[in-house]
N, C-alpha and C positions, 0 to 999 in steps of 0.2 A: 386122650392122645397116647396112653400106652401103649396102642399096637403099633406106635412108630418107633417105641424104644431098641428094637431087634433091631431096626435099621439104622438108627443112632450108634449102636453098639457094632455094626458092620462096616461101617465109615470110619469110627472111629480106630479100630481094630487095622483097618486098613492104612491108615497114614502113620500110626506110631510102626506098626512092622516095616511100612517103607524106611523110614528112616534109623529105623533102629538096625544096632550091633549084633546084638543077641535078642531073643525074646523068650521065653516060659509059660509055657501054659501050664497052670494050677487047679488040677483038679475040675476044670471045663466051668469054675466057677471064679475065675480070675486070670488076669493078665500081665506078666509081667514085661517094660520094655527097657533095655536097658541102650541108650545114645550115646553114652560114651561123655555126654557133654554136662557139665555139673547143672546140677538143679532140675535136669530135664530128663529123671529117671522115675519111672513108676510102676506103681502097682494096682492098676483098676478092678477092684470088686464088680463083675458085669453081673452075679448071680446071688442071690442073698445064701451067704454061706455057711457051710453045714460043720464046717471042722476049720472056722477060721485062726485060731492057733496056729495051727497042720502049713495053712494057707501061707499067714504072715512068716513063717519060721524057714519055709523053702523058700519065699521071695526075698528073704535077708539074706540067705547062702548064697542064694545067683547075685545078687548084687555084691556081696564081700568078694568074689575073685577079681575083683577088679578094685575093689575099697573105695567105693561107689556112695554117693548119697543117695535115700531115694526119698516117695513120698507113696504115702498110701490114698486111693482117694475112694472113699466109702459112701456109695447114695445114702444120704440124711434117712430113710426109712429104712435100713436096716441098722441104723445105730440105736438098738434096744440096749435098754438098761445092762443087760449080761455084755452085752457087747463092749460099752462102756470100761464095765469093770476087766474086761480082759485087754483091751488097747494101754488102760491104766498100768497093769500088772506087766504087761510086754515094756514099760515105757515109753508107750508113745503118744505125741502132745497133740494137739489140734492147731495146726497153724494157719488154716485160713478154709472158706467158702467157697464154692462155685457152684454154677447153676448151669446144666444143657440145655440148649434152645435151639428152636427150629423155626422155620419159616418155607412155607409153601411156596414153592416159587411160582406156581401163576398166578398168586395174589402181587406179586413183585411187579412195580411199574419198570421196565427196560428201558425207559426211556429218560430215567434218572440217571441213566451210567451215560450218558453221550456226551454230558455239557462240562466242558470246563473253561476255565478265566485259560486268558492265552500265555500264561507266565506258566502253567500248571499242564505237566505230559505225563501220561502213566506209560509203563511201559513192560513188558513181560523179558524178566529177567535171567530164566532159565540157564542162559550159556554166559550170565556177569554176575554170580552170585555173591561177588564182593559187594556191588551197591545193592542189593537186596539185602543182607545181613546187618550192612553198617547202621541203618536208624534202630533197628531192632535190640542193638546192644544197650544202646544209652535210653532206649523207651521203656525196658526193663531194669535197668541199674544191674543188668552183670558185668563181671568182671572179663576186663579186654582181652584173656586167652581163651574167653567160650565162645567169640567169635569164627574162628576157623574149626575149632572142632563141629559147632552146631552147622556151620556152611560144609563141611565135610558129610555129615549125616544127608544132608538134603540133596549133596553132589552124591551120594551111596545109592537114594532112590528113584534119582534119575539115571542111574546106569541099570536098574534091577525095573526099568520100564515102567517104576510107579506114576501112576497120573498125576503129579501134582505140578503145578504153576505157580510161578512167584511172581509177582506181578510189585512196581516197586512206584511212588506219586514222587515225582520228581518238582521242586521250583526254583524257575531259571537254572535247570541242569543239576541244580543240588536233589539228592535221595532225601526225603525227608519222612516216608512212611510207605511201609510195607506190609503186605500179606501172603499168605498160601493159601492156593486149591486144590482141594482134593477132589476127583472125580471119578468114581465107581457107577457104572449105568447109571440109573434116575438118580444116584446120591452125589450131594456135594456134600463139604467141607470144609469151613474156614478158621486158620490158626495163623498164630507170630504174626497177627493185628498189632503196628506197633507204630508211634511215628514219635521224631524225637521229641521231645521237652519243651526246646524252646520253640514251636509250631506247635503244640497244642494244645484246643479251644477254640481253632481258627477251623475246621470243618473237614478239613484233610481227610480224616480216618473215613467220614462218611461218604464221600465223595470218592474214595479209594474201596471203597467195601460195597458200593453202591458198582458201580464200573464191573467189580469183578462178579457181583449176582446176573449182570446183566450177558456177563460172558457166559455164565452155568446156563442160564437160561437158554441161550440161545444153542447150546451143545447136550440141549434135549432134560436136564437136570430137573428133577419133580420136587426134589426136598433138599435142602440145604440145614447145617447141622455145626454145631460150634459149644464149644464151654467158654465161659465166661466167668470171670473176676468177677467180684464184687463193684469194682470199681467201673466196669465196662458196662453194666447193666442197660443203663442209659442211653449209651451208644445203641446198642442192640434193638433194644425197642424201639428205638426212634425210626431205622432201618425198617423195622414188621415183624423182629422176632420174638416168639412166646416161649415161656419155659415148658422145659417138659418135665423135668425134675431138681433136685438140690444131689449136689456133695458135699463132704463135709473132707479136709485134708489133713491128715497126717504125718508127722515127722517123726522119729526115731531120737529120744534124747541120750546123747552121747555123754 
């Protein structure tokens, strides 16, 4: 499945510049996005790099004019020993996994997204991105001022005509879990999978994630594409998606 990584990497490329403030291109072998919004700054390794120092040391500058946190996220097969010892030497720690995954969508049944219990309305949020943001705060544990900034990035690339969708599972009128789509011809893109706390393990995300494949599908979408947590593994594959590769993440010890 590596010749679907360029398109993984075109999708993705494509929803972080929507929403981001700024963004930096490093040496045509990394990306950096800068949202404005804590925690949701980064620096993706898309090419196994030739002068990663070079790389990390100009995506520290673009993020300090703003005194920005960010994170580095490096595919697991370029973390060679040398590499190791220079993230070491930079200061910077590993704080967590992720893993890209795709799923074919004409292997995808469409007929999963039709059914819901009648307490339960999805609904596409676009022009109320207050209830689209709200579950995503408390499903993540950030703190209640990256609400409006992250809902501001997302109102930034709906004005710049980016395709994305927000689509929000509502029960009895309450917001309880949300998503984004992104859609570039044949690609889609799903991110900010999120539903609150006390709602989940009850099925919500899948039922929510299921609905919105059903919509890519039907707006001609051939591959659908997302990073995933550790923790969301499970979800994902229950869904039909396969990895395509590991990342490994990075933080900056202050």
């Amino acid at each position: 499945m590596t010749e679907l990584i360029p398109l993984y990497r075109h999708i993705e490329d494509y929803f972080f510049k929507g929403i981001s403030l700024k963004t930096l291109d490093l040496r045509g072998q990394a990306h950096a996005y800068m949202t404005g919004a804590p925690h949701i700054n980064f620096i993706y390794i898309t090419k196994k790099p030739t002068a990663l120092e070079n790389i990390l040391a100009q995506g520290a500058s673009f993020f300090d004019q703003t005194n920005l946190s960010f994170e580095v996220i490096i595919p697991q097969d370029f973390c060679t020993p040398p590499t190791m010892t220079l993230l070491n030497k930079m200061r910077y720690t590993q704080t967590d996994q992720a893993v890209a995954m795709m799923l074919n969508i004409k292997d995808f049944d469409d007929e999963h997204g039709s059914h819901f219990h009648e307490e339960i309305t999805v609904k596409v949020q676009d022009e109320h991105l207050d209830a689209w943001v709200s579950p995503l705060i408390d499903a993540f544990g950030c703190p209640v001022e990256t609400g409006p900034i992250y809902k501001a990035a997302h109102e930034r690339a709906l004005k710049k005509r980016v395709h994305l969708y927000h689509f929000t599972l509502f029960q009895q009128e309450r917001p309880v879990a949300s998503i984004t789509l992104s859609l570039w011809g044949e690609l889609a893109r799903l991110d900010d999978v999120g539903t609150l706390p006390a709602f989940q393990g009850k099925g919500y995300a899948t039922l929510l994630i299921q609905h919105v494949l059903s919509k890519a599908k039907q707006r001609g979408a051939r591959y659908c594409f997302l990073e995933s947590s550790a923790s969301g593994l499970r979800l994902y594959k229950k869904v039909g998606f396969t990895p395509l590769f590991n990342n490994n993440v990075y933080a900056k010890n202050t």
